[in-house]
Phi, psi and omega in degrees: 000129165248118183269019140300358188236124165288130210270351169321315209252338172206112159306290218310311146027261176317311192297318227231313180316343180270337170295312158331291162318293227287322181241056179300154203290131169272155190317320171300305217261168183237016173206151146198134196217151191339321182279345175275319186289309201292289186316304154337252185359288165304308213278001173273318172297323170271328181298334194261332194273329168287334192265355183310145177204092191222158140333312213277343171279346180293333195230043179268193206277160174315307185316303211260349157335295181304327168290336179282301165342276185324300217263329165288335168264356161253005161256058181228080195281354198274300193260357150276310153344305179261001167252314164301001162260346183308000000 
C-alpha cells in the first residue's frame, strides 16, 4: 500500500505501488507478481537446506539424505564436466 497515493484517485497505485517498489520486474523476465517473489524465496530456501553439511543434517531421513546426496552431485560442476567428456 502507498499512502501517498489517494486511493479515490488511482487504487492500482494506492494498491500495488509498495509492492512495485519493493519488487521490481528483473531485467530477464517481462512479469513478476507475488508468486514469482514466493518461488525465489522457496528456491533459496531449498538451496540452502540442501547444501546444509550440519549434525543435525548428517541424521535426516533417508528421503533427505538422498535429496542432498542428488543435489551435490550436480553442483559438483568438475565432475559433471568429466562425465560429460567421458
Amino acid at each position: 500500500v502507498d499512502a501517498n497515493v489517494d486511493p479515490c484517485e488511482d487504487f492500482y497505485a494506492y494498491a500495488c505501488n509498495g509492492f512495485l517498489q519493493k519488487n521490481p520486474i528483473p531485467e530477464d523476465k517481462s512479469t513478476w507478481v507475488s508468486f514469482n517473489v514466493l518461488a525465489e524465496s522457496n528456491r533459496r530456501i531449498l538451496k540452502s537446506a540442501l547444501a546444509e553439511k550440519t549434525a543435525a543434517a548428517a541424521n535426516a531421513n533417508v528421503t533427505v539424505t538422498l535429496a542432498k546426496e542428488v543435489f551435490a552431485s550436480c553442483m559438483d560442476e568438475d565432475a559433471v564436466e568429466s562425465r560429460a567428456t567421458a
